[in-house]
Steps between C-alpha positions, in 0.01 A plus 500: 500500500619861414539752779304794393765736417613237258183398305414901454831616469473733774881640548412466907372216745190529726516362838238308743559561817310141660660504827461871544857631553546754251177660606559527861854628410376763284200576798223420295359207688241533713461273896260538742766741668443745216253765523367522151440069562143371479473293790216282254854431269791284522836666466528611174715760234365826425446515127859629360727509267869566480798559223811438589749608271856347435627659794233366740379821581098552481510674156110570544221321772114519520394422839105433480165469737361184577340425144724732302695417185671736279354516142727294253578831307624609834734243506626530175576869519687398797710314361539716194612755727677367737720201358 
């Protein structure tokens, strides 16, 4: 099976984060500790999305609410801009 990147030619990899490390890291995981958590929920990442550039620096972010999501076109002037 391709990765994504590969079978669309995309010059840049997407990551899952399953076990939720990159998301606490980058503070954008939500426990009951948190005071934007839903006590109703189960520990969960608020909608986001990161580009990291070559350097690993955060070349651009979009940290959502709880049913957020940037628009595609978002994303692609993103990267457009910013890689």
């Amino acid at each position: 099976m391709k990765m994504l990147h590969e079978r669309y030619k995309i010059p840049f990899q997407f990551i899952a984060d399953r076990g939720a490390k990159i998301t606490q890291s980058y503070n954008v995981y939500l426990t009951e500790e948190h005071p934007d958590h839903d006590q109703f929920q189960v520990n969960h990442a608020i909608p986001s999305k990161f580009l990291i550039n070559k350097e690993g620096k955060i070349a651009w972010q979009y940290i959502g609410k709880k049913e957020d999501r940037p628009p595609i076109e978002m994303l692609i002037e993103a990267i457009d801009n910013n890689l």
